[in-house]
Backbone atoms as SQL, in Angstrom:
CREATE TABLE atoms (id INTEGER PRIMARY KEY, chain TEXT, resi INTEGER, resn TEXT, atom TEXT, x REAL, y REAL, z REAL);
INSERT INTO atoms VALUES
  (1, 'A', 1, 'UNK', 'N', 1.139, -16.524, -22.440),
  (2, 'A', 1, 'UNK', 'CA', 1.733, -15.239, -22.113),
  (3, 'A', 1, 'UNK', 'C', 2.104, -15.181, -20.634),
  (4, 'A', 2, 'UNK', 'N', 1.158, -15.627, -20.238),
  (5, 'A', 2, 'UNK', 'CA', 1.318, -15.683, -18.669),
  (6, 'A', 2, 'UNK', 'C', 2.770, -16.687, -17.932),
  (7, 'A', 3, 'UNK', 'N', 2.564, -17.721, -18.640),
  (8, 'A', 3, 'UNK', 'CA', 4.725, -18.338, -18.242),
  (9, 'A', 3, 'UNK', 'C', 5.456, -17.576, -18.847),
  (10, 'A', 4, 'UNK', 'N', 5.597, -16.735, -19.463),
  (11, 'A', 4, 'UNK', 'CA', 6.599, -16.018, -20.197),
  (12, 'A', 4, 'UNK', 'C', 6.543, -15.215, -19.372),
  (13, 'A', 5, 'UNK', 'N', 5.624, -14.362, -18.784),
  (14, 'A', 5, 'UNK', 'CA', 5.769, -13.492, -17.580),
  (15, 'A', 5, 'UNK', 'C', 6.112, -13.770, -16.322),
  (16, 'A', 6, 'UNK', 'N', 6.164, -15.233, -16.033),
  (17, 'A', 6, 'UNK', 'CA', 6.120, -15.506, -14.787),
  (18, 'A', 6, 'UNK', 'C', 8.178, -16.080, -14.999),
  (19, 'A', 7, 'UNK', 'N', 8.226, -16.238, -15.899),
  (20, 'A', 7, 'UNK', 'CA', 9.994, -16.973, -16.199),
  (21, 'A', 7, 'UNK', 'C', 10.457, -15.520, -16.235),
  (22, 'A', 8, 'UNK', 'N', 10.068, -15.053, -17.268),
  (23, 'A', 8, 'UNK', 'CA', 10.703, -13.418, -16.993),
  (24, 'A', 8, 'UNK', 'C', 11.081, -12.962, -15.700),
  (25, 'A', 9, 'UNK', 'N', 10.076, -12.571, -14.703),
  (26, 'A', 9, 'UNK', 'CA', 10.147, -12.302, -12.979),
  (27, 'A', 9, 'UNK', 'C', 10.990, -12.658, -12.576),
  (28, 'A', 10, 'UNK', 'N', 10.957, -14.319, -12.595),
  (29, 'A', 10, 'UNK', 'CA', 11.750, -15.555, -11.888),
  (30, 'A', 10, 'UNK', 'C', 13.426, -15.072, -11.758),
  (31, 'A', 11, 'UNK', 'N', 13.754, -14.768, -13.495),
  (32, 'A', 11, 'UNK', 'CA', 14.736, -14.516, -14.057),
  (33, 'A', 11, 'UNK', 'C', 15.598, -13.487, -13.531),
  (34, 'A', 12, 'UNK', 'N', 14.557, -11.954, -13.609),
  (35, 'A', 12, 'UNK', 'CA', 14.778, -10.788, -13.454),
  (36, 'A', 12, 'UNK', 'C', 14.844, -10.431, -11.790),
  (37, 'A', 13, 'UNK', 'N', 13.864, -11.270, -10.918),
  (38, 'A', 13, 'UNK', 'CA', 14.205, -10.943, -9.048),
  (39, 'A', 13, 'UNK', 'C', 15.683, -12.211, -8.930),
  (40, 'A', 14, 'UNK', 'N', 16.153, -12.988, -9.513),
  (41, 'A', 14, 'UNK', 'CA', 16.602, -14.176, -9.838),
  (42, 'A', 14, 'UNK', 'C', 18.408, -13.025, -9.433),
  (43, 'A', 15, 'UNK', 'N', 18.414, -12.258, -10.977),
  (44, 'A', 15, 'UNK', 'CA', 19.581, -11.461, -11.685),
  (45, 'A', 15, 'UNK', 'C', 19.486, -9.862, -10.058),
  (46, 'A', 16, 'UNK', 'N', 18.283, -9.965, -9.856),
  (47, 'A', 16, 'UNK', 'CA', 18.953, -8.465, -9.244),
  (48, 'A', 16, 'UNK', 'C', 19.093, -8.854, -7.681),
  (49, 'A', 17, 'UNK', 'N', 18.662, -9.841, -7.310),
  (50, 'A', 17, 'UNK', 'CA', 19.005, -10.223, -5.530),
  (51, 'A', 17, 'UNK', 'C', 20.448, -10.655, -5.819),
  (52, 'A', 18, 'UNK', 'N', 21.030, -11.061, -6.930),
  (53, 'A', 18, 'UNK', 'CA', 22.618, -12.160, -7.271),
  (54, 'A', 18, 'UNK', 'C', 23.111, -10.424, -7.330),
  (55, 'A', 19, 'UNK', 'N', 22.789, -9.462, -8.243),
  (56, 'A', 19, 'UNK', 'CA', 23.607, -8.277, -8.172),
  (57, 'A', 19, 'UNK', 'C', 23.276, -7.406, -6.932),
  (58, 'A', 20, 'UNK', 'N', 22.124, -7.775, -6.160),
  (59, 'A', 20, 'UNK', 'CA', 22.109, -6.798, -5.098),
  (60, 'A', 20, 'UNK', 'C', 23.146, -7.174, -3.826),
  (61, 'A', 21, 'UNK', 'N', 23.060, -8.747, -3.783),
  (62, 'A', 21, 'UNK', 'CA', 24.297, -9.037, -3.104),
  (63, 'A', 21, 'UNK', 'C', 25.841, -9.088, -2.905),
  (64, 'A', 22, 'UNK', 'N', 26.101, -8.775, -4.552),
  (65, 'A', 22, 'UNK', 'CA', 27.281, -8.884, -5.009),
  (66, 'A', 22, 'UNK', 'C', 27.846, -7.281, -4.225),
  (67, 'A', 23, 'UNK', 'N', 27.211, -6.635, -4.645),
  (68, 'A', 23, 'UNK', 'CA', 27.390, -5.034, -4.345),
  (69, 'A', 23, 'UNK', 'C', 26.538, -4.269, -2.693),
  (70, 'A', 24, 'UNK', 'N', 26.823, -5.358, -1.705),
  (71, 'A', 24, 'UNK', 'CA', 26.850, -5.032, -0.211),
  (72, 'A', 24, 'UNK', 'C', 27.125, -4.302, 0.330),
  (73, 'A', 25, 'UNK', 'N', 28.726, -3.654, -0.289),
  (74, 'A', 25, 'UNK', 'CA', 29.281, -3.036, 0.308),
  (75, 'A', 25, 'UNK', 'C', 28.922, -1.728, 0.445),
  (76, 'A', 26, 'UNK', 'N', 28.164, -1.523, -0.390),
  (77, 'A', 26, 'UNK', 'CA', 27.559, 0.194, -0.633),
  (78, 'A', 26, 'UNK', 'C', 26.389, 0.402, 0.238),
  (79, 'A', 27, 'UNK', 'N', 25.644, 1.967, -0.036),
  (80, 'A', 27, 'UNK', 'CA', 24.867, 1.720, 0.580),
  (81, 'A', 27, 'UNK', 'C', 23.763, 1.998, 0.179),
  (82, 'A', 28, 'UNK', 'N', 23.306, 1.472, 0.608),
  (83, 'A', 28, 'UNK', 'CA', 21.268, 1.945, -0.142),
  (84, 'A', 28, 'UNK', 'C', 20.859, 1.249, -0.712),
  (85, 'A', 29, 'UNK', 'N', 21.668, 1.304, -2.198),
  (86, 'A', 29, 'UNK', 'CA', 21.161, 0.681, -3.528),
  (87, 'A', 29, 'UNK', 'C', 21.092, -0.620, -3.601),
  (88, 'A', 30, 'UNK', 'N', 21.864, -1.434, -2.542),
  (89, 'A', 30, 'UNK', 'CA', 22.197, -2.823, -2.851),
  (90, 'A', 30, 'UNK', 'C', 20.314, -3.751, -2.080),
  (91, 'A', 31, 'UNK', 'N', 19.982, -3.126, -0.953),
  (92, 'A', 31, 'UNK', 'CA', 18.861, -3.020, 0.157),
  (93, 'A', 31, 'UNK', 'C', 17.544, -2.884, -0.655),
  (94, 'A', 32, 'UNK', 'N', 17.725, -2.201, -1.722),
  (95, 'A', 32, 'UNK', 'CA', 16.757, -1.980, -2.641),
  (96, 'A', 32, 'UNK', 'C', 16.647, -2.768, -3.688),
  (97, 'A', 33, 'UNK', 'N', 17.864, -3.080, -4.120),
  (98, 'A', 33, 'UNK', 'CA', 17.694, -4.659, -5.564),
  (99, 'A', 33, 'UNK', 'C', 17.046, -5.622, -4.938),
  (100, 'A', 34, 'UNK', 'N', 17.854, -5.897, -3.419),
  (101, 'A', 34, 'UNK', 'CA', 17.225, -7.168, -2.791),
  (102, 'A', 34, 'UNK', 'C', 16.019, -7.353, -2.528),
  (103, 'A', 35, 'UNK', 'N', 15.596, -6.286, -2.482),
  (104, 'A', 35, 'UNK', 'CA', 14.109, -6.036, -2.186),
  (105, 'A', 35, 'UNK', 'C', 13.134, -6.249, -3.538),
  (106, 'A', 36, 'UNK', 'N', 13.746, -5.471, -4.008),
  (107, 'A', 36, 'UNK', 'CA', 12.873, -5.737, -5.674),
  (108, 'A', 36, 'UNK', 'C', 13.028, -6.846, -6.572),
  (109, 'A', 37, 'UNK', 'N', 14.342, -7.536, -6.062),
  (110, 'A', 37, 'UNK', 'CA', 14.068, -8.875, -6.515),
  (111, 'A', 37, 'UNK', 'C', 13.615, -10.050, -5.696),
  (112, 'A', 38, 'UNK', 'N', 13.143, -10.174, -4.390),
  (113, 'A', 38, 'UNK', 'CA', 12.323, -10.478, -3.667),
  (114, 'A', 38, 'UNK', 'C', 10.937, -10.698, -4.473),
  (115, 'A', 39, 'UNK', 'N', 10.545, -9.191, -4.990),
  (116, 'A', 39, 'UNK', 'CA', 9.445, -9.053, -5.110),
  (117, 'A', 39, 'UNK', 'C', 9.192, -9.965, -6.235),
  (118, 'A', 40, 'UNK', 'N', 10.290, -9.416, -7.170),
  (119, 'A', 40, 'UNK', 'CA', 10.011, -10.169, -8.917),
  (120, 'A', 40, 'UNK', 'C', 9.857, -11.710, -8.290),
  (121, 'A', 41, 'UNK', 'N', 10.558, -12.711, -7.822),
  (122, 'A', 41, 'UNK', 'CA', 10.144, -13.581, -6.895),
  (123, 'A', 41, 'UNK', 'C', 8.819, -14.248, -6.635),
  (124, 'A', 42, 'UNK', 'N', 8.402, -13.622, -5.745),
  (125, 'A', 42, 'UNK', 'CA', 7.102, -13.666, -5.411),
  (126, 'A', 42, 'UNK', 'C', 6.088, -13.531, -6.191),
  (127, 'A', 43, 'UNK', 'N', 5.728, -12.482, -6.971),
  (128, 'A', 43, 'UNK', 'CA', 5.095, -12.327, -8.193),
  (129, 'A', 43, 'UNK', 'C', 5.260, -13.522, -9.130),
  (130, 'A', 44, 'UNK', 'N', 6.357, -13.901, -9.341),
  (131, 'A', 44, 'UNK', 'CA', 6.475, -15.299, -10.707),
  (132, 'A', 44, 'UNK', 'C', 6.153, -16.632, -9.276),
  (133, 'A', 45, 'UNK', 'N', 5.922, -16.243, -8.260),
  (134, 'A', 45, 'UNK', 'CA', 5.409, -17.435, -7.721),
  (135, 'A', 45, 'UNK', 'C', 4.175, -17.026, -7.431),
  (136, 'A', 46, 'UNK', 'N', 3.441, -15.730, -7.560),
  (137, 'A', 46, 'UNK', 'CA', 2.038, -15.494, -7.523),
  (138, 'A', 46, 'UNK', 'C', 1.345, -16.538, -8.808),
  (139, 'A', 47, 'UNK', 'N', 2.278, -16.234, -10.286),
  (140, 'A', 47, 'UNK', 'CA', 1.585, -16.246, -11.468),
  (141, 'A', 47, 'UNK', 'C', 2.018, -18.059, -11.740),
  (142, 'A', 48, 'UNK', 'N', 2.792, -18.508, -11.099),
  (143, 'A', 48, 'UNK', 'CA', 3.062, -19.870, -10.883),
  (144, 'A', 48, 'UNK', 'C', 1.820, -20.829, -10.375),
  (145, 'A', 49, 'UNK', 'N', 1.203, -20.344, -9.748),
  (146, 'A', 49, 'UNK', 'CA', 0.480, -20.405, -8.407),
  (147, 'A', 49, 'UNK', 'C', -0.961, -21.435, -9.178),
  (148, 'A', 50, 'UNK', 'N', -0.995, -22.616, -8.941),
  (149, 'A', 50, 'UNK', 'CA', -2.087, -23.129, -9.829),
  (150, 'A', 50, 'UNK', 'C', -3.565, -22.349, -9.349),
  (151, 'A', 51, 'UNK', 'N', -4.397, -22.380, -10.080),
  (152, 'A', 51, 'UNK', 'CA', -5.954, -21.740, -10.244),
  (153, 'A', 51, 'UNK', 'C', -6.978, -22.443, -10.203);
């Protein structure tokens, strides 16, 4: 369960930093994908993370 969660993340901070960048030009919202897909990121490299 736990790689399925961690590919999921990967996937999902993966899809919203590619759309947070795409959409720069605006404002706010784009500062905030990047951010939250940062996070998804990090998290699937938390759960990556050998034990």
């Amino acid at each position: 369960m736990g790689f399925f969660a961690m590919i999921a993340s990967m996937l999902l901070g993966v899809f919203l930093i590619a759309f947070g960048i795409s959409r720069r030009k605006q404002k706010g919202w784009p500062i905030i994908l990047i951010v939250l897909g940062i996070v998804f990121i990090l998290i699937a490299v938390y759960l990556g993370w050998p034990k």
